[in-house]
Every structure is written in C-alpha cells, then in structure tokens.
ZATOR-620578 format. One record per residue: x, y, z of N, C-alpha, C, O in turn. Coordinates in steps of 0.1 Angstrom, whole numbers, plus 5000, padded with zeros to 4 digits. Last residue first. Layout:
BEGIN
XYZXYZXYZXYZ ...
REM end
This chain:
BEGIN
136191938620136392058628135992038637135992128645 137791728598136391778607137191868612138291898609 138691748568138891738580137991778590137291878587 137591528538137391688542137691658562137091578568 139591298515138591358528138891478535139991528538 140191358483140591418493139591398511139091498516 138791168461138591308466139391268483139191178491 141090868441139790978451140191058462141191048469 141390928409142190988423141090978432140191068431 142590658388141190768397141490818409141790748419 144290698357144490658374143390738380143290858379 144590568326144390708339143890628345143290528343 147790438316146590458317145690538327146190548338 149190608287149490648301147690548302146690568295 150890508258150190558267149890508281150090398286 154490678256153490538255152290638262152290738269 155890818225155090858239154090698242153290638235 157990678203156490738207156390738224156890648231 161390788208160490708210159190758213158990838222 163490998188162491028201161590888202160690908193 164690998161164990868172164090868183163890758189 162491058138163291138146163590998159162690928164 161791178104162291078114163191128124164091208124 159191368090161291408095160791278108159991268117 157691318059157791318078158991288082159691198079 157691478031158191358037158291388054158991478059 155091598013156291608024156391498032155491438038 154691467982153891497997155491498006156591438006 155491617953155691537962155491547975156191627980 153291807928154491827943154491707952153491687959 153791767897152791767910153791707920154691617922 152891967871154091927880153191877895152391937902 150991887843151491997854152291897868152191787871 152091837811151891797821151991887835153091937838 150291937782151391967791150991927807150091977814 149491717761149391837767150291857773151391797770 151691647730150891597739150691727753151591807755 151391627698151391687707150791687721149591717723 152191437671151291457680151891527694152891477699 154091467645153991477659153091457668153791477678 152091407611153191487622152991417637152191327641 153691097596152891177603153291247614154091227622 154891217565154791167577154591227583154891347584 154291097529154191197541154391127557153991017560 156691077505156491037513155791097527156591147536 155991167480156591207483156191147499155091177503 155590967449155391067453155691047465155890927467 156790777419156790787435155790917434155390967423 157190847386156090657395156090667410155590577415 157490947362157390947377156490857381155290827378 159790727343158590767348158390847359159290827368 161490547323161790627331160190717329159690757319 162490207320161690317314161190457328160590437339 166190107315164890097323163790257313163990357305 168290007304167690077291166190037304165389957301 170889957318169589897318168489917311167689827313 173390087301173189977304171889917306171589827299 172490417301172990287292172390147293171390097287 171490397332170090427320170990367306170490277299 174090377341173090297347171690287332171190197326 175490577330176190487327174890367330174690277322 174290797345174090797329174490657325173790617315 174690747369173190707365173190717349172390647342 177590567385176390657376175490647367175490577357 176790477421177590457410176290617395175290687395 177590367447177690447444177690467428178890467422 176590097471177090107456176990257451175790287452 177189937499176289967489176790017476177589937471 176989727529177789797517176789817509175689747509 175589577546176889717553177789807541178589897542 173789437536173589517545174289647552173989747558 173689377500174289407519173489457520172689517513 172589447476172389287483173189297497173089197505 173189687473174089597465173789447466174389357461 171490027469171489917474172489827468172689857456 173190327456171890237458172290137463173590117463 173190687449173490527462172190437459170990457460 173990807419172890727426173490647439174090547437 174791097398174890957404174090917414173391007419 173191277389174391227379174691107384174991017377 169891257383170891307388171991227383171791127375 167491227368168291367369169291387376169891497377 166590957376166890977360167991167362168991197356 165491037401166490997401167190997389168391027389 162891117388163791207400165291197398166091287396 161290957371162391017368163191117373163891197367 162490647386161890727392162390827380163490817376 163190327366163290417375162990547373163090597362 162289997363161390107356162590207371162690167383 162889687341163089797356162289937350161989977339 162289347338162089467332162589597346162589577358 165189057345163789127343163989277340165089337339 167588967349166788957341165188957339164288887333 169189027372167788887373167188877361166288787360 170289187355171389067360170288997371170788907379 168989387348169689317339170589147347171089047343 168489507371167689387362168289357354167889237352 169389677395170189627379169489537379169689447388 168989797417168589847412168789787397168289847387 169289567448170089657439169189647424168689537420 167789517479167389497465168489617455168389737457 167689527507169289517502168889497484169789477476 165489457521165889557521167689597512168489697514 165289127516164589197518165389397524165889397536 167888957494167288997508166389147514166889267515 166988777467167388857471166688917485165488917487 166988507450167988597460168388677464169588707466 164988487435166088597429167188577440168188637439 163088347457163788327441164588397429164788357418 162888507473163888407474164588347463165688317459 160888667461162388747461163588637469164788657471 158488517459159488607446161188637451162188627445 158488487485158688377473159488397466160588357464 157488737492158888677498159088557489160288537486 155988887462156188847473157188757476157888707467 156089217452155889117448156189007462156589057473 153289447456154489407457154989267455153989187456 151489497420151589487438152889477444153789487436 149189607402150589597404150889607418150589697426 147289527374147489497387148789547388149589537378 147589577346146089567353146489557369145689607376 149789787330149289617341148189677342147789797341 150789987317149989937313149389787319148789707312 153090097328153489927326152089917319152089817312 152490327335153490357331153590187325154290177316 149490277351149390377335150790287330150490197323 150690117371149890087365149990137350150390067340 151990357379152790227375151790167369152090177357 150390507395151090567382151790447379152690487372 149290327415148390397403148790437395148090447384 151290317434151190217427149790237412149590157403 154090477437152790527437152290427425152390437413 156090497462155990377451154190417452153390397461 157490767480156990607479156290597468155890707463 160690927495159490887482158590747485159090647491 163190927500162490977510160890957502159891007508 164890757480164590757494163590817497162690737498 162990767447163690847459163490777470162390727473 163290437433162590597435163190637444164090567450 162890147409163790247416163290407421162890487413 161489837409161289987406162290097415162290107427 161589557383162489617397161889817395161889897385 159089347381159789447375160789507386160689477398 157289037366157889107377159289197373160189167365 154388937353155588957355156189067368155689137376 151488947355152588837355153888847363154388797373 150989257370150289107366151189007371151488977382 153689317380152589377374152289247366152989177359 155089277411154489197401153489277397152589327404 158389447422156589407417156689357411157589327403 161089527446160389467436158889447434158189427444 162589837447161389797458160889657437160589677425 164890047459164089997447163589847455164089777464 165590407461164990247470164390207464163290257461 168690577459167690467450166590407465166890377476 169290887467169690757472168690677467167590717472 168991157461169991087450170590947452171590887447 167191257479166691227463167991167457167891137445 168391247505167991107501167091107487166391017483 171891347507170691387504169391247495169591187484 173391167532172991197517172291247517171591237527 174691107553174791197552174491267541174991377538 174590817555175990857553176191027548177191077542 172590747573174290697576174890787572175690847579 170290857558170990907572171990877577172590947586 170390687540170990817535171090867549172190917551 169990417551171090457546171790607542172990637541 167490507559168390467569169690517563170390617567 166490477536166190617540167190637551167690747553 166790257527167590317517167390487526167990597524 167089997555166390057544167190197536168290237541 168789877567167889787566166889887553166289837544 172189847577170789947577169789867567170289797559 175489917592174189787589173089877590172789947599 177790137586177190057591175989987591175290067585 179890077553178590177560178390067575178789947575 181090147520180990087534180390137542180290257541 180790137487180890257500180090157514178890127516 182390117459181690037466181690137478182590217480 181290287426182290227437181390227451180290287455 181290237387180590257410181390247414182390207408 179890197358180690307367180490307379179590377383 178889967341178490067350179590107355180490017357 179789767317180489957318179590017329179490137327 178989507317177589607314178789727312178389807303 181489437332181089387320179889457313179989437301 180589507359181989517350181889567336182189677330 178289447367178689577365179889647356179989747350 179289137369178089207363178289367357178389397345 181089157388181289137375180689167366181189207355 179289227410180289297406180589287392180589387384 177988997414177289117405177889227405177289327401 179488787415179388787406178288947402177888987391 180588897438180988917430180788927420181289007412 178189017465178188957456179288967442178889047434 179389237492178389217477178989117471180189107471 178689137525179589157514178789147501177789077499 
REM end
C-alpha cells in the first residue's frame, strides 16, 4: 500500500496522479511490462551520493544511470549509489523508490527524456501500486534539474547455441516369453563297432 502521508504530500505540492494497481514487481522495467507501457514514459529513480549529499535520480525504464554525466550535471567529484543505510534511513524499499524529494527532502535531478513527456509511471514505495501522475505538475513542484543523465540500456545479445544433431535411440531388444535355450552338455558317442565277416 502507498503511504498516506505521501499521498498527502502530493496533495498539498498540486501533483496531479492517480494511483494504478498492478501485480508485484520489483523493478520499473518489470513494471512497464505489467502494464503494457511504453518504458520511456516509466520513471526508474534510483538514489545517489554525490559526494556528501544525496540526490534522487529519475530516467527511462529501459535506460541506465550514466554516472559520468551526473558528475558534469551535480558538479560532484564522486557519484555512486547510495547505500542500504542510506535508504533505511529514508525508508525507503529497494526497488519501490518514488521520484518526489521534496518529501525526503533532498536535491532530484530527472532524465530530460522523461522531462518530455506529459505523464510519468513511477514508483510509490509498493510493490503492487504505483503512481501515474504529471510531469508538468511534477517539474512545478520539485523544481528538479533536468539533464540527460541515462543512456540506453544495452543487452546482451543471445548467444547462439549450435545446433544439436539428433541422436537415434539404440533399438530396444523385443522381449519375448520364449525361455533361453539351456545349454546342452556334449555327449561322446563311441564309434559304432565294425561287424566281422
């Protein structure tokens, strides 16, 4: 279930969402295969520590987090993921990260992919629910700094495996109730005596 109070949150900022039920998914790429999205208009925001501080970054599903352009875009010296610490201490559960800093109060930076579309699925802190909401209403409110900061996720092709040749199962020996032949042991015949004459 989402969290009310970051419902209220939403409220009160003027985001515009609505809530969209789903079956249980663990990542933002998952989720756009749930629900049949095209995954540049599904958020996956992913928390960092640049340096110190710590930022929320928003990018395309099907994208990853191009940690050399964040650098430039934050001017950090470092920018990494931030760690499970970090994100107990927000409360927030590893794959369920929603895109509103305003309400951990920290800095956000989103994709400017996503900056182009009119609305966004993004994460809510569930697992089975998420948030539909709009991006114009979103860039109001979070006044994030908009960058391209992903590129495009590659994967790896297929590997191709030879082709297996078919190999013929040894003929099976026809059972037959006939009992083996016992063996015989040989018998010495002696020769015939020759009849006198």
């Amino acid at each position: 279930m989402i969290s009310k109070r970051l419902l209220n949150h939403l409220d009160k900022r003027g985001i515009a969402y609505a809530v969209v039920p789903h079956r249980k998914v663990f990542t933002a790429f998952d989720l756009a295969q749930t629900l049949d999205a095209d995954p540049k208009h599904v958020a996956k925001t992913v928390l960092v520590r640049a340096d110190r501080d710590l930022v929320l970054v928003s990018v395309p599903a099907h994208s990853r987090l191009d940690f050399a352009r964040m650098k430039k875009v934050l001017g950090a010296k470092q920018v990494t993921l931030a760690s499970e610490r970090a994100m107990e201490q927000l409360k927030i559960k590893e794959g369920t990260t929603p895109p509103f800093a305003s309400f951990f109060k920290i800095a956000c930076v989103l994709d400017s992919g996503l900056a182009k579309c009119k609305t966004m699925l993004c994460r809510s802190g569930s697992h089975t629910e998420s948030l539909d909401c709009s991006v114009a209403n979103y860039i109001a409110s979070e006044e994030p700094t908009i960058a391209k900061v992903s590129e495009r996720a590659k994967r790896a092709p297929a590997k191709r495996r030879a082709p297996v040749k078919a190999k013929r199962a040894p003929a099976k020996a026809k059972r037959t109730t006939a009992k083996r032949p016992t063996k015989r042991k040989a018998v010495r015949r002696k020769p015939a005596a020759r009849k006198r004459s």
